[in-house]
C-alpha positions in Angstrom: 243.0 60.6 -11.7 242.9 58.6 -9.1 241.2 55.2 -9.3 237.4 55.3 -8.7 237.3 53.1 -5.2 239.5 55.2 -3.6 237.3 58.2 -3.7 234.7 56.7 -1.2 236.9 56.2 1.5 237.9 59.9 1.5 234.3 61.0 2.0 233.4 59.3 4.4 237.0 60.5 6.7 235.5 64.2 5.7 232.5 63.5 7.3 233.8 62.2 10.1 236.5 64.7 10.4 233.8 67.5 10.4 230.5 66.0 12.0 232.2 63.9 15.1 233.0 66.4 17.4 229.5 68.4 16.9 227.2 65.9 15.8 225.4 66.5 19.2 224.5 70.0 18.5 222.0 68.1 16.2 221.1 65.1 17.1 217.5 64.3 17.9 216.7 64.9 21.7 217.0 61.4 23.5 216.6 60.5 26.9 219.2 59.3 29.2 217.3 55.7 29.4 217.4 56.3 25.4 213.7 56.7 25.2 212.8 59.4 23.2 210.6 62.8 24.3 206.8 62.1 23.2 205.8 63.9 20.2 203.1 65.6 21.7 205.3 66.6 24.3 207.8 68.3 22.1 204.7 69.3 19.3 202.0 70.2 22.3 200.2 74.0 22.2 202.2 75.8 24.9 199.6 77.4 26.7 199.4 75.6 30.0 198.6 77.8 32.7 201.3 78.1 34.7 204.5 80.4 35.2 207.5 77.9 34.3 211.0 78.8 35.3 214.5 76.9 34.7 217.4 77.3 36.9 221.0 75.6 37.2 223.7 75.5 39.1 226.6 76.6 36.0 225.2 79.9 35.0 227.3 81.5 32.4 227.9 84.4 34.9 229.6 81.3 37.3 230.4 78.2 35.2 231.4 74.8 35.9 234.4 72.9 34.1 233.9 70.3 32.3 233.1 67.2 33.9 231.1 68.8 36.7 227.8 67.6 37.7 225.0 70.1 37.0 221.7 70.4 38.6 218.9 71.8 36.1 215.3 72.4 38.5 212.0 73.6 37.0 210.1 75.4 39.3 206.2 76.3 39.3 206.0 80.2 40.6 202.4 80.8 39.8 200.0 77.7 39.3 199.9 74.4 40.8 202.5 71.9 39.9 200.0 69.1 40.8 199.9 65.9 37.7 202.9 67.7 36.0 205.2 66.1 34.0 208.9 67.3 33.5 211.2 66.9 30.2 214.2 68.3 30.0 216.5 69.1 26.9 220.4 69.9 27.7 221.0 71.5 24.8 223.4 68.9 24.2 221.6 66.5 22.4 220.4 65.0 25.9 216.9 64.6 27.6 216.0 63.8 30.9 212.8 63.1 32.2 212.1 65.0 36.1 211.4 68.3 37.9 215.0 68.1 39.5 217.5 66.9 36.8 221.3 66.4 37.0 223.9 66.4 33.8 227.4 66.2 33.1 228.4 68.5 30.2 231.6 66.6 27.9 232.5 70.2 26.5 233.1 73.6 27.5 230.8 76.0 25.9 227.0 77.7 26.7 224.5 75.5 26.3 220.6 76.7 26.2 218.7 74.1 27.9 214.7 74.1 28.3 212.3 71.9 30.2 208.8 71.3 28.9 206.1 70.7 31.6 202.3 68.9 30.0 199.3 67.9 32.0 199.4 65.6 29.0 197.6 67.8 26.9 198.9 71.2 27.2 202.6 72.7 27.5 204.5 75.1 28.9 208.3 76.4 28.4 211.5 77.8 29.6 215.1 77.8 28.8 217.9 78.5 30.8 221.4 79.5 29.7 224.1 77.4 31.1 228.1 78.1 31.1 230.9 75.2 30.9 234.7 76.3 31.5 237.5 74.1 30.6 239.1 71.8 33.1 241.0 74.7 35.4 244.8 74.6 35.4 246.8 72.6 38.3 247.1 74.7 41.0 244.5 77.0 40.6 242.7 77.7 43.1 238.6 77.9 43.5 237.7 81.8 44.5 236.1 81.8 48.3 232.6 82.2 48.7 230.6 85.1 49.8 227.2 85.8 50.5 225.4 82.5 51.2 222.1 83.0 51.3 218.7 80.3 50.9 215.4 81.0 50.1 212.7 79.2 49.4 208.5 79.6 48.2 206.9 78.8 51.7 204.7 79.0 52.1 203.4 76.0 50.7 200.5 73.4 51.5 201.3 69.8 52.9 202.0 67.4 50.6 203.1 69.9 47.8 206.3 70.5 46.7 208.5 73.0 48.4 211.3 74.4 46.1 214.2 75.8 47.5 217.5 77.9 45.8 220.3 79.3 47.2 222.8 81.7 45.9 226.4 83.2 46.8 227.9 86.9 45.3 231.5 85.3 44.9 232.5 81.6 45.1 233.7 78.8 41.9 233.0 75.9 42.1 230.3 75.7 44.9 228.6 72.9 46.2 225.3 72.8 47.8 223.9 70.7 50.6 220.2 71.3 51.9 219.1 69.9 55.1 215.2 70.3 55.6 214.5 70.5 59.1 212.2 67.3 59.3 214.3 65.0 59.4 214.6 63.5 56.2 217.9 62.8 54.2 219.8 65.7 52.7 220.0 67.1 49.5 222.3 68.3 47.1 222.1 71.3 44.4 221.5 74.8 43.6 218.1 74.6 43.6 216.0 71.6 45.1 212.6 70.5 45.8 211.1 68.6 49.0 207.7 67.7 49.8 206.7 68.1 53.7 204.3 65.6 55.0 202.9 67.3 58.4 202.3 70.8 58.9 204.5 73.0 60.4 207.2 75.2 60.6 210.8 73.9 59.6 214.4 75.6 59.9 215.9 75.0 57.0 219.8 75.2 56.3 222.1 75.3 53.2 226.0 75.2 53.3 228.6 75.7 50.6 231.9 74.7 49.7 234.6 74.4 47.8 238.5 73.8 47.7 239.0 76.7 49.0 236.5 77.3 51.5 237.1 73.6 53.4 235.1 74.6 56.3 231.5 74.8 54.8 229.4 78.6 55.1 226.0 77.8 56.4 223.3 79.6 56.2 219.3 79.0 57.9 216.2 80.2 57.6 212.3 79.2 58.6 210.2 77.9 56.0 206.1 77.2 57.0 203.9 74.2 55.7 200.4 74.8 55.6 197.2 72.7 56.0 195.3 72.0 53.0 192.2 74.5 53.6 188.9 72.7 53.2 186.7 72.3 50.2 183.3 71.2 49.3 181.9 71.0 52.5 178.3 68.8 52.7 175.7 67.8 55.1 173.9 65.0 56.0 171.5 64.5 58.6 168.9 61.1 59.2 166.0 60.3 60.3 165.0 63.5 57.7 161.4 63.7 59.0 162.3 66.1 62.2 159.9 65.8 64.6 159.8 67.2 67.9 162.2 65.4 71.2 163.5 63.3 68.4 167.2 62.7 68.1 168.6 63.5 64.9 172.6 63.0 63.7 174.4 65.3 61.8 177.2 64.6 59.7 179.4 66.9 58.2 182.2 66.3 55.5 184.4 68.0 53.1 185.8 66.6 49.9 189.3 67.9 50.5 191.6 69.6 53.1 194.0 68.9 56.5 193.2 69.0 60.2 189.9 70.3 59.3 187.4 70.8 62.5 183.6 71.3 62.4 181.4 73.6 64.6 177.8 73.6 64.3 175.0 75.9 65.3 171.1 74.9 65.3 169.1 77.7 65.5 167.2 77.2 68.6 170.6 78.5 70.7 172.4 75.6 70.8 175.9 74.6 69.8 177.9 71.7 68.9 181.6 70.7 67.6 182.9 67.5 66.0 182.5 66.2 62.4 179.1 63.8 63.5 176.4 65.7 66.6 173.0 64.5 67.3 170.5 67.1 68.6 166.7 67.3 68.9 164.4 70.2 68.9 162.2 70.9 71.5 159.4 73.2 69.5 158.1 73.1 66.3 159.1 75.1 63.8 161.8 76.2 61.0 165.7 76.1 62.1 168.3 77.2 60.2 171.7 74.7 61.2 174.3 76.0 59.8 177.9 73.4 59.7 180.9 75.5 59.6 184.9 73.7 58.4 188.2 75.6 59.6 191.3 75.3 60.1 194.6 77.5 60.2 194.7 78.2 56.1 190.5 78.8 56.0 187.1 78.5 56.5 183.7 77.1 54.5 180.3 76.9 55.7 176.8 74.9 55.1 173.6 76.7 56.2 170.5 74.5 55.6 166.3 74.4 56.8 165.1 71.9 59.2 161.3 71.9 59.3 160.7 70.5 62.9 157.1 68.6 63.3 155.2 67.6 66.2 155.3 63.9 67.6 152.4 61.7 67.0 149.9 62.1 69.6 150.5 59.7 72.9 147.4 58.6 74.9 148.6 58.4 78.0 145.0 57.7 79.7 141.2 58.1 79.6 139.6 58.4 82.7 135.4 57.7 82.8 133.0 58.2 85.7 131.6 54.9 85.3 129.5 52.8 86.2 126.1 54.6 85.1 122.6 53.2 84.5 121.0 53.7 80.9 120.1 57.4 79.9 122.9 59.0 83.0 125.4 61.1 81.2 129.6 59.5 81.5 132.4 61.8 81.6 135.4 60.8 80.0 138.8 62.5 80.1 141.5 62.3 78.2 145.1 63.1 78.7 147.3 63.7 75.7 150.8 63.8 75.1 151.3 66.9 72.0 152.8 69.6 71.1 150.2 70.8 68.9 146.7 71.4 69.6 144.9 68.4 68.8 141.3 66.8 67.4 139.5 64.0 68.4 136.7 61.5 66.8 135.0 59.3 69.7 133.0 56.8 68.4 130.9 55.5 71.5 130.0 52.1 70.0 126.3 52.7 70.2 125.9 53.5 66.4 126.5 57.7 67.0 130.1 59.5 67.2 131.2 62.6 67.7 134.3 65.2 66.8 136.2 67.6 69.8 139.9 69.2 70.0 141.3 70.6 72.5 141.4 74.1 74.0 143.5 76.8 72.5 144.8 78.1 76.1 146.9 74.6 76.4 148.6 75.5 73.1 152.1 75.9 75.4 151.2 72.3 77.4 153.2 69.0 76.3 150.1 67.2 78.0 146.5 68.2 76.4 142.9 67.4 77.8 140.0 66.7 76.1 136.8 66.4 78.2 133.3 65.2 76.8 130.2 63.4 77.7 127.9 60.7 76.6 124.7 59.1 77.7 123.9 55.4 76.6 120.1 55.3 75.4 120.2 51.2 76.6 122.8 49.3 79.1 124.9 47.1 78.4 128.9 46.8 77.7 130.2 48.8 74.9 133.6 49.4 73.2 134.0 52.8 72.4 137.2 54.0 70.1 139.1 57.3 70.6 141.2 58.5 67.6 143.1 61.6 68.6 145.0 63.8 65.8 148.0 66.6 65.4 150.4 67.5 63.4 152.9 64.7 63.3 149.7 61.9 63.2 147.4 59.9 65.2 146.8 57.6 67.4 143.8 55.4 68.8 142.7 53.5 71.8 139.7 51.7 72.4 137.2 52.0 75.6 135.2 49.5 77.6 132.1 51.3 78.8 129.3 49.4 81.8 126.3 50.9 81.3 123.7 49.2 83.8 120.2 48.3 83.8 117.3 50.6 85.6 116.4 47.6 87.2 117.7 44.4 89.0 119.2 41.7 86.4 117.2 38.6 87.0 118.4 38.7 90.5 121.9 37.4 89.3 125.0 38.3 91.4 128.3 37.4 90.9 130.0 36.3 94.1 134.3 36.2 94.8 136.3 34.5 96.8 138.3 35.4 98.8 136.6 38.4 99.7 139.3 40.8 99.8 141.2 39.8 96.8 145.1 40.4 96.4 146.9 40.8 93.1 149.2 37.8 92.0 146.7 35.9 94.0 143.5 33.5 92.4 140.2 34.4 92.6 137.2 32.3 92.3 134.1 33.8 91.2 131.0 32.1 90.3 126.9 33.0 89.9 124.3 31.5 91.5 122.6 29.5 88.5 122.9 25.6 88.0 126.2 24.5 86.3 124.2 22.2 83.9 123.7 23.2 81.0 125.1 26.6 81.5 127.7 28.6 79.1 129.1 31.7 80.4 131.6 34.0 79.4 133.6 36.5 81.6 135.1 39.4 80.8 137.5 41.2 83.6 137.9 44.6 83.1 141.9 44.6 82.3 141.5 44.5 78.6 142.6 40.9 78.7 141.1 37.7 76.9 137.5 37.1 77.3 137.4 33.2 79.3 134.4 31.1 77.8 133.7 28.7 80.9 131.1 27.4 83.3 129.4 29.5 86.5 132.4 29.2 88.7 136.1 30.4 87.2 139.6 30.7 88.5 141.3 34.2 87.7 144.2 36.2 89.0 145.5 40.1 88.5 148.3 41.5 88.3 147.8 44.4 89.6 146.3 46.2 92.3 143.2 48.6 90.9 139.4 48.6 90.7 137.9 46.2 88.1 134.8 45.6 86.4 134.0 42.1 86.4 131.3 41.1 83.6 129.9 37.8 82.9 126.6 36.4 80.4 125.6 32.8 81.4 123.4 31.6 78.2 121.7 28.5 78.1 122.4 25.9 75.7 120.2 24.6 72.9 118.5 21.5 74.6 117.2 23.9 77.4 115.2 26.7 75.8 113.1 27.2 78.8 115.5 29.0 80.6 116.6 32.5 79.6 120.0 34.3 79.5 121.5 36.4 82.9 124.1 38.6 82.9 125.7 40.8 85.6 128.8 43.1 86.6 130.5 43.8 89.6 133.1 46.3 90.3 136.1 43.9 92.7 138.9 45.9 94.7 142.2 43.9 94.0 144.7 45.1 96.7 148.1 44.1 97.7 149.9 42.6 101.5 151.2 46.0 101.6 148.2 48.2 101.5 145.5 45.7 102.6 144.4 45.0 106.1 145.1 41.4 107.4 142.3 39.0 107.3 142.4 35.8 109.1 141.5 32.3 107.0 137.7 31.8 107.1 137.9 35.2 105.3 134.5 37.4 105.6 132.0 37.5 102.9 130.8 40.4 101.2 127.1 41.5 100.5 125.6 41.3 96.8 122.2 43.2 96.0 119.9 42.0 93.8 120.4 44.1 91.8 124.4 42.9 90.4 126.3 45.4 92.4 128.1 45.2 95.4 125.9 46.7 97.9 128.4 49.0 98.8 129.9 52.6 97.4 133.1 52.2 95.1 135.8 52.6 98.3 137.8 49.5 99.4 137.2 48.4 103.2 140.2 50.6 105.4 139.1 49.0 109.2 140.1 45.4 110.8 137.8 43.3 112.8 139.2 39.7 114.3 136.9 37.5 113.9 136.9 34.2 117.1 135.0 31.2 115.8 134.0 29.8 112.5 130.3 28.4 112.6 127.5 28.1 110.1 123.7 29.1 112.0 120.8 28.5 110.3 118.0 30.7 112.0 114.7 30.9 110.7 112.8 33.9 111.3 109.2 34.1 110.6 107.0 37.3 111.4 103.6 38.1 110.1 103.3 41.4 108.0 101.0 43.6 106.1 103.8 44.5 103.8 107.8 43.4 103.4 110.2 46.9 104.3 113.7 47.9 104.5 114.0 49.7 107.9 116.4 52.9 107.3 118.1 54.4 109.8 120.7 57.4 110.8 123.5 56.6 112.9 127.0 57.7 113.8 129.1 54.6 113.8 132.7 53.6 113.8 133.5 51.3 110.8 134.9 48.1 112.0 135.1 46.0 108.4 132.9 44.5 105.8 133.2 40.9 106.9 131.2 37.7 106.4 130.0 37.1 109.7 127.4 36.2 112.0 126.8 38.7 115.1 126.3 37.2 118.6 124.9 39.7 119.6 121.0 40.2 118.8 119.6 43.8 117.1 116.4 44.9 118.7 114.3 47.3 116.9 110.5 47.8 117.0 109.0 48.5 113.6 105.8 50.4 113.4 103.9 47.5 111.1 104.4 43.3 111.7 105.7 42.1 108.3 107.0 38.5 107.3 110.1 38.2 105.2 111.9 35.3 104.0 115.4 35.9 102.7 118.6 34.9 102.3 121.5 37.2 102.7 124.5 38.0 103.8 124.8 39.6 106.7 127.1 42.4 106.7 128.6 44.4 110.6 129.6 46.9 109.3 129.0 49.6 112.6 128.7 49.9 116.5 126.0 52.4 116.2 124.1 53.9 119.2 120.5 54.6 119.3 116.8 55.2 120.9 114.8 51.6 119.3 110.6 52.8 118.7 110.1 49.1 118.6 111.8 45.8 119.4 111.1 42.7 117.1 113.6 39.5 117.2 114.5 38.5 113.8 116.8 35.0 112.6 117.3 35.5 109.0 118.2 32.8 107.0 122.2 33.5 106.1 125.5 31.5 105.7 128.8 33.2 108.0 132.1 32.2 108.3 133.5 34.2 111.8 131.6 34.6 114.1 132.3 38.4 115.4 133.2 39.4 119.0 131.7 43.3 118.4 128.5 43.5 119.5 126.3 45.6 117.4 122.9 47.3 118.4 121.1 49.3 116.2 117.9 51.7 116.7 115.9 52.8 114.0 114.9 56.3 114.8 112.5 56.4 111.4 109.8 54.4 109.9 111.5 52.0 107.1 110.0 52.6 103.4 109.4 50.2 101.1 111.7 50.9 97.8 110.3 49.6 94.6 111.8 46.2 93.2 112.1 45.0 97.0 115.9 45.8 96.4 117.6 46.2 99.8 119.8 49.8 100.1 123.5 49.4 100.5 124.4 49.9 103.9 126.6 53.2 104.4 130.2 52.8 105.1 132.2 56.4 106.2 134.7 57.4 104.7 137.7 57.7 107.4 
């Protein structure tokens, strides 16, 4: 028996001698960077849900030699190949890691090789056979190749793998080169995969060669990419309370897809394209806009309810017949911007309100109407408040009302200068009480600032309109025998463009007693030229049984309201000797013509500033009548 030592070193040459040459049939699967396949790869629940096939280039029906490079590609026929991982196992004792492996094979022999593809959690499968032949003799030939033909699983959406395999009836040896019609670099292999970044069709073309065929067969064929087709398609739109005429923008989005365009329609009749619109509806009501996403590949749409209110109200103006004395109805009208019909609470300031809307028939007018009356029990300035109601809200606006007295305010007037008063020009207006010891405060009629000041102020408009000019003059503590005045006056602001030209020494207007202006609410349209400034003092002193107003009816051409004293002298002959003392301002206002029933020569007591080259005569052709309060009628000016 041989010694014991020498026993040991026998066994282990059997064991090489027998497990050297095949020990790769069993060796645990390794990968190429000789990391090994993940457990739960090769361990994972194959029921991922996909259809998994395996090709290579060396089937057993057309083997490589040893040596050769072999292409191995897995390929996704039904499913997404999307977050897939490949592992491949040679059946060599080999792993590779990739959709599109290559391998070199040290042995002839068939091999069953499988790739495993895993989301990570589950697995799918396949196995392909695959041929080696030994190292061909010297001097064989490789057989020529027949029937080239490429194909390919367009087609396929951008960005996604496109996986192509080509094929021959005859030919050993073959080698495969792809080019891809986009411009990219080439590829080699039976079967390989190429992702397309733009969409589009490509013209794809294989060849094949060998040692025998030198010349490579080529053959071409079209291949399509697709657009991703859009998905989850959502709409925004802002300000989201629609009203009516207001602009609202549209935005449309989807959460996936390529060259994806957007239509919109809005209900009311109107279209729109592009991802972001504005629109605004013209009527309430409900709309359905619907948002539509295409492109080549498909289509998705968004159909959603816009409730369309109206607008606030707009008061665009309220419009009063004013001035009136105490108890006289006013008539107010108001214009309102609505869509809806609308209500109204006027609250007249005077302690009683009351509710109106407006009239069904304007339910198809953007501008409403509301038209109402109210008397004032007492004069005096009041603010009344409109609040007007639809829909889409309200709105208010406050009034300044002149309600005058029955009778003459203390016999305060309030007097301007100059008389015909131009906007963006001053103003001086004063009363006639003492400026000791007087406060007064003016208010002009523009819904500006009151002015707390003496009996003379400074004050200029803006613009050209009629105002109401309002001022109460109270006395201060230390002087409680004197009482409180107040008065109004309605001034014509006009402009160097409208107004007639007036010469310096301007002509003065008339006040009556009782705070108006003497004169109807129309501004002066005539031109006189007055010659001469001078300043007569006449006295005129008669003896009567009663103080009148003589009245009269004549046909006259208006020549102005100026400040001015006549040079001519009026003759009239009234029908009872009175004796009046005044002082006034005497106003030409007409050339009339007329039959005098009495002559009397009269020099009141008045201030001018022109002296007037018209010559005026006037004759009475009635009795005058005395008017209660001794107030003295405005003098008629015709309208032209």
């Amino acid at each position: 028996m041989p010694p014991r030592r020498s026993i040991v070193p026998l066994f282990v040459f059997l064991w090489l001698i027998i497990f050297q040459k095949t020990d790769h049939r069993f060796a645990i699967a390794q990968n190429s960077d000789n990391s090994a396949i993940p457990a739960s790869v090769l361990l994972g629940p194959n029921d991922l849900a996909i259809k998994l096939v395996a090709v290579s280039d060396s089937p057993t029906t057309n083997p490589k030699p040893v040596g050769q490079l072999v292409t191995l590609t897995a390929t996704v026929t039904e499913g997404s190949a999307t977050g897939l991982a490949f592992y491949w196992n040679f059946g060599d004792g080999q792993t590779k890691r990739g959709r599109v492996v290559t391998h070199i094979y040290a042995e002839e022999g068939t091999y069953n090789a499988f790739v495993i593809a895993t989301d990570g959690v589950y697995t799918q499968r396949a196995t392909v056979l695959i041929g080696i032949d030994p190292i061909d003799p010297v001097g064989v030939a490789d057989q020529v190749i027949n029937g080239l033909s490429g194909t390919s699983d367009s087609p396929t959406i951008v960005g996604d793998p496109t996986n192509f395999l080509a094929t021959v009836i005859s030919g050993t040896n073959v080698i495969y080169e792809w080019n891809f019609g986009d411009g990219s670099a080439s590829a080699r292999g039976v079967a390989v995969s190429h992702i397309y970044q733009v969409v589009g069709d490509y013209l794809v073309t294989v060849s094949a060669s060998n040692n025998t065929t030198v010349d490579p067969i080529k053959k071409s064929f079209w291949m399509w990419v697709l657009p991703a087709p859009p998905k989850g398609i959502q709409v925004i739109y802002a300000p989201t309370q629609v009203a009516v005429n207001r602009l609202i923008v549209f935005t449309a989005t989807v959460e996936s897809g390529t060259d994806v365009k957007f239509d919109w329609s809005f209900g009311d009749g109107t279209v729109a394209t592009g991802s972001t619109v504005q629109h605004s509806f013209a009527k309430i009501g409900v709309y359905e806009v619907r948002a539509r996403a295409s492109n080549s590949v498909d289509e998705i749409s968004l159909s959603i309810q816009i409730f369309v209110q109206d607008s606030p109200p707009v008061i665009l103006n309220v419009f009063k017949d004013t001035p009136k004395r105490a108890g006289e109805a006013i008539n107010f009208t108001a214009f309102i911007l609505s869509d809806s019909l609308v209500t109204a609470e006027w609250n007249w300031g005077d302690g009683t309100r009351i509710s109106s809307r407006s009239d069904p028939q304007q339910d198809n007018l953007s501008v409403k109407d509301l038209r109402i009356s109210h008397a004032y029990a007492n004069p005096g300035r009041y603010i009344a408040t409109l609040i007007v109601r639809n829909t889409g809200g309200s709105t208010s606006t406050e009034i300044t009302v002149y309600v005058e007295k029955d009778v003459p305010r203390q016999n305060t007037s309030i007097f301007y200068t100059p008389t015909v008063p131009v906007a963006n020009e001053p103003i001086t207006f004063s009363v006639p009480l003492s400026k000791d010891n007087r406060s007064c405060l003016w208010e002009w009629g523009n819904g500006g600032a009151l002015d707390n000041a003496s009996t003379s102020i400074t004050y200029t408009y803006t613009e050209t309109k009629k105002y109401v000019v309002y001022v109460k003059c109270t006395p201060f503590a230390n002087n409680p025998d004197q009482v409180t005045y107040d008065a109004d006056r309605i001034v014509f602001v006009g402009s160097y463009l409208f107004m007639p030209f007036i010469a310096q020494g301007s002509i003065a207007s008339t006040q009556s007693p009782s705070g108006g202006s003497g004169l109807p609410d129309i501004p002066p349209t005539t031109t006189m030229t007055p010659t001469a400034t001078e300043t007569p003092t006449p006295t005129e002193t008669n003896t009567p049984t009663a103080t009148a107003t003589p009245t009269e009816t004549a046909t006259a051409v208006p020549v102005e309201t100026p400040t001015a004293t006549p040079t001519a002298t009026a003759t009239a002959t009234p029908t009872e000797t009175a004796t009046a003392t005044e002082t006034a301002t005497a106003v030409p206002v007409e050339t009339p013509t007329a039959t005098p029933t009495a002559t009397a020569t009269a020099t009141p007591t008045e201030t001018a500033t022109a002296t007037e080259t018209a010559t005026e005569t006037a004759t009475p052709t009635e009795t005058p009548t005395d008017l209660p309060g001794g107030t003295i009628p405005p003098v008629p000016v015709p309208v032209p």
